[in-house]
C-alpha positions, 0 to 999 in steps of 0.5 A: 436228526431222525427223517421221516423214513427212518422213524418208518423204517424203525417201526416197521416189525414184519416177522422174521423168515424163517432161516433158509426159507424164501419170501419176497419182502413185504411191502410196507405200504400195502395196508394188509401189513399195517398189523406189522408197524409197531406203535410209537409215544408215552404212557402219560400218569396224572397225579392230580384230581381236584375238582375242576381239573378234570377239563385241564386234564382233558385240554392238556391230552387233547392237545398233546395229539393235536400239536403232535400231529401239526409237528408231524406235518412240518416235515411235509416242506419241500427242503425236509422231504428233499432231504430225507434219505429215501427221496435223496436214494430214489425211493420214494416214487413222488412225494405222496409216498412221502406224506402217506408216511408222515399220516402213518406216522400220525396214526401210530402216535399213541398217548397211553393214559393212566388215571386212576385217583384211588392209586395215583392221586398225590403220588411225587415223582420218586412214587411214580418212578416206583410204580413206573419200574413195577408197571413198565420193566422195560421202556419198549412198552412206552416208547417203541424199542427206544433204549430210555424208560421215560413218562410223562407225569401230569401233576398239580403243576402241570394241571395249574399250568394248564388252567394258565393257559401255559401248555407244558408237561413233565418228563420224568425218566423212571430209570433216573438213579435217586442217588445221582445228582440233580433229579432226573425230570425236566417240564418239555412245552406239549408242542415239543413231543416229537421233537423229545422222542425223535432226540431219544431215536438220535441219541439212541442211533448214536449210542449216546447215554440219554441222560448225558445229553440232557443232564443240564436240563435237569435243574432241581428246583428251578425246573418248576419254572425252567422248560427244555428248549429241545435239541439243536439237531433237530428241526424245530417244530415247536413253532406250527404247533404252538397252542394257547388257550382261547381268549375272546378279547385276543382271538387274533393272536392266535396263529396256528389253533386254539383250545376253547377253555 
């Protein structure tokens, strides 16, 4: 799985030198270079305006950064920072390096919103793949130099799902060939973000056809109820950042946060 340090090093961008010219190394922790990470998440579309749903909209944003940043600060246990390669080479000088990373990691985290009723409204997901292929030609403008083309697509399911109190979004690859079988679109749980965009970062290390890895994750109509149980190479997070909406005759069940709702 992609470590901490890896994620850093794969956003770091500082400009190149020119050939033969020497400089000494920028240092990535020194906040006058934080203009040269690059950052990292999804342009998310909502296809759905009823009235009402705007505040399930809002729940679902609110809670795709929130449970994002809690599975970003998983990583902060002893046995994952032990094994994140630039502890194991020496190069982190104590462990508030390390956490300094994963805070930068969080404040790179971007959800690129599209809402716009007059042009999205009721649009299905082969519609959203077309103006996905006119608005974002290449995948590095929603997920950081990942070789996929992914979005999330917050559609009348998902906003019903919400209201539910069922925290889950759809991901939908706008580089899926129609003429393939299945259709190229899963439901991930909001709380597995990262977990999504560290398997696109492995599978890209390894060179892996993206789509080859998840294609039996893609279960026509089953996969309005069906949800991606994530990689199993990657640590699960899932857990700590669990979200429920708020329910005043159950408030205890609630472990790690709630949604007023």
């Amino acid at each position: 799985m992609p470590s901490i340090s890896e994620m850093i090093d794969f956003l770091w961008r500082p400009p190149r030198k020119e050939p033969g010219a020497k400089r000494r190394p920028l240092d990535k922790r020194d906040p006058a270079n934080a203009q040269y990470y690059h950052s990292w998440g999804f342009t998310v579309y909502r296809t759905y305006y009823s009235p009402g749903s705007d505040k399930h909209w809002e729940t679902l944003a609110d809670a795709m950064t929130r449970q994002t940043h809690l599975a970003l600060g998983y990583h902060e246990t002893e046995l994952i920072y032990q094994e994140d390669q630039r502890q194991k080479w020496g190069l982190y000088a104590d462990k508030s390096d390390y956490v300094d990373d994963i805070n930068r990691l969080k404040k790179l985290f971007r959800l690129t919103v599209r809402e716009d009723s007059s042009v999205l409204d009721g649009l299905d997901i082969p519609q959203i793949r077309e103006l996905c292929r006119k608005e974002l030609p290449e995948a590095s403008k929603n997920i950081e130099g990942a070789k996929a083309c992914f979005v999330f697509v917050a559609d009348e399911a998902v906003l019903n799902d919400i209201a539910r109190g069922v925290f889950v979004i759809k991901v939908v690859g706008y580089d899926w060939d129609e003429d393939r079988l299945r259709q190229g679109w899963m439901r991930i749980p909001t709380g597995n973000v990262l977990t999504f965009w560290e398997s696109l970062l492995l599978w890209d290390f390894i060179d892996s056809d993206v789509y080859r890895e998840i294609k039996d994750h893609w279960f026509g109509e089953e996969s309005e109820r069906y949800t991606w149980p994530g990689d199993a190479s990657i640590y699960p997070t899932y857990g700590c950042s669990e979200a429920q909406t708020a329910c005043h005759r159950n408030s205890s069940r609630f472990s790690q946060f709630r949604l007023d709702h």
